[in-house]
VOTORGU-720640 format. One record per residue: y negated, z, x negated of N, C-alpha, C in turn. Coordinates in steps of 0.2 Angstrom, whole numbers, padded with zeros to 4 digits, always signed. Layout:
residues N
YZXYZXYZX...
***
This chain:
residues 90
-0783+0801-0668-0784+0805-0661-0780+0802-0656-0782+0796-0655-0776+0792-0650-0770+0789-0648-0767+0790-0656-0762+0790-0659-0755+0793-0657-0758+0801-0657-0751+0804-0651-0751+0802-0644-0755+0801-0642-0756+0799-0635-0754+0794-0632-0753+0787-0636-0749+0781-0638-0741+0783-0638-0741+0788-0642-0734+0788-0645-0730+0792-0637-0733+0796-0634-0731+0800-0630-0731+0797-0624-0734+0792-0622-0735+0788-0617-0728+0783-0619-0729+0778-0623-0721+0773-0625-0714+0779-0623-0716+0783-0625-0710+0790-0625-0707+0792-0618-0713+0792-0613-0713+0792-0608-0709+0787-0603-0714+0780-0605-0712+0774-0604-0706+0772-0603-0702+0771-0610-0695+0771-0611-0691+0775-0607-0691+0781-0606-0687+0787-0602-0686+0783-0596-0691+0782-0592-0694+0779-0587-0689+0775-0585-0689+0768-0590-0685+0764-0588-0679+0765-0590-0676+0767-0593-0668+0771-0593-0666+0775-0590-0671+0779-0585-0668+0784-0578-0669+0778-0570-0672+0773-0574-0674+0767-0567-0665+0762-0566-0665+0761-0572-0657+0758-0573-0652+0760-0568-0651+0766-0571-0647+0772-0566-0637+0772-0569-0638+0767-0573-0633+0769-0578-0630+0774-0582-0636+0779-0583-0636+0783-0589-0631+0788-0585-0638+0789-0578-0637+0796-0574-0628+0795-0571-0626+0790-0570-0618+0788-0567-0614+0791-0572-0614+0788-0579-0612+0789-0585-0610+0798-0587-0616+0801-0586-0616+0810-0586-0611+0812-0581-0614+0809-0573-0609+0813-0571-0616+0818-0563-0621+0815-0566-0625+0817-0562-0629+0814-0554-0627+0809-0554-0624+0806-0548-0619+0802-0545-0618+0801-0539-0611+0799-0537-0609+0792-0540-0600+0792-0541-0599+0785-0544-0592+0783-0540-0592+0776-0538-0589+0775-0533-0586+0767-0535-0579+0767-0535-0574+0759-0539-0569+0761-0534-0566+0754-0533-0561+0751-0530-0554+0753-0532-0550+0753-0529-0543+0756-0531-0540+0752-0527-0539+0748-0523-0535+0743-0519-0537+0737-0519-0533+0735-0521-0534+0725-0517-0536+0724-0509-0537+0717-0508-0540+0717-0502-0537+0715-0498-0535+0720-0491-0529+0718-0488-0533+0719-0482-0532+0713-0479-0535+0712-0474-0541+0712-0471-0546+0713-0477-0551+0712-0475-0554+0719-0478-0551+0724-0481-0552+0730-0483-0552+0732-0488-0557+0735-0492-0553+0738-0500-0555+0746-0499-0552+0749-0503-0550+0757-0504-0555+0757-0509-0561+0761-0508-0564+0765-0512-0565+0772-0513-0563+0774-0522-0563+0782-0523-0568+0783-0525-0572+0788-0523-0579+0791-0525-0578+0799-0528-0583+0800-0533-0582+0804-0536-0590+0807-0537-0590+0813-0536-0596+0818-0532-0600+0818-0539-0607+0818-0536-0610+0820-0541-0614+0827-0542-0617+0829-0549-0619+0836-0550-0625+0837-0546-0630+0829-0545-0637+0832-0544-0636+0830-0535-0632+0825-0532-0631+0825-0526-0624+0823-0523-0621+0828-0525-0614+0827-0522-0609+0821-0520-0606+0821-0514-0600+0818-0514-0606+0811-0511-0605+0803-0511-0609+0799-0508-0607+0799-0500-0612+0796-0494-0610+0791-0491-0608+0787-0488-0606+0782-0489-0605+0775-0488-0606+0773-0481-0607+0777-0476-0608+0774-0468-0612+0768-0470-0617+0767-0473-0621+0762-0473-0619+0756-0473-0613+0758-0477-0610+0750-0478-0605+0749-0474-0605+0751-0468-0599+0752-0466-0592+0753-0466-0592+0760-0470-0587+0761-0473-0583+0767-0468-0580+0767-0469-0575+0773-0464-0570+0780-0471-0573+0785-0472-0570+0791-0474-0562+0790-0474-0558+0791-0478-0552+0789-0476-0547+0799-0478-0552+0802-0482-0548+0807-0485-0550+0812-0490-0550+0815-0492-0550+0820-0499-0545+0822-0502-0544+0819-0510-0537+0820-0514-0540+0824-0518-0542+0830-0522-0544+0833-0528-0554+0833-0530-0553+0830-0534-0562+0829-0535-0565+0820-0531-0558+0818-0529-0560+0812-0527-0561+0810-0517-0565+0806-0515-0566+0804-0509-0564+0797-0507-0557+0795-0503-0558+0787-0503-0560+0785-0494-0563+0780-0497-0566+0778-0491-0564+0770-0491-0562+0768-0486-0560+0760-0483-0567+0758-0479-0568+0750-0486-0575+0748-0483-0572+0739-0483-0577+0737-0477-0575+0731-0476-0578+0726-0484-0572+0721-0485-0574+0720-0494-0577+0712-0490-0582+0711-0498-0588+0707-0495-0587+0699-0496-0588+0695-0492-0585+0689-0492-0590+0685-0498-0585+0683-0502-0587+0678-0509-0584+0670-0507-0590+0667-0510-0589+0662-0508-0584+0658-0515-0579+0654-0515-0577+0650-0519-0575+0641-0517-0573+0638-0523-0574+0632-0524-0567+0630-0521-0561+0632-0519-0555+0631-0516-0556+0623-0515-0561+0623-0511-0559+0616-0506-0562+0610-0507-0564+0609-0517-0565+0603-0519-0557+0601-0522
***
């Protein structure tokens, strides 16, 4: 008797944490996916975003990014690229 109710619960479960990831949903195509297309020139990199099915095109002000354009199904935007630290100066 408690048996399906285990089984549908784990079933549940598992979904759960595979729509929490948010990999799958990029992968499909059903939310927006957004990669770098330039090096970093001046403190700047070019990113092209591409719209998703369940919320459209992203964006990015938060990060402060500035709109650069629309070529086709794609959106690029110039966002300030993030300072990394490296070991250079041993």
């Amino acid at each position: 008797m408690l048996k399906p109710i285990f089984v549908v619960a784990a079933c549940i479960l598992a979904l759960m944490v595979v729509l929490k990831d948010g990999r799958v949903l990029k992968t499909t195509g059903l939310t927006s996916k957004c990669s770098p297309v330039s090096a970093v020139v001046q403190g700047v990199v070019v990113e092209a975003c591409k719209p998703g099915k369940l919320e459209g095109r992203p964006d990015l002000t938060k990060r402060d990014c500035i709109a650069a354009g629309i070529a086709g199904k794609l959106e690029y935007w110039r966002c300030p690229a993030e300072i990394q630290a490296t070991s250079a100066g041993r």
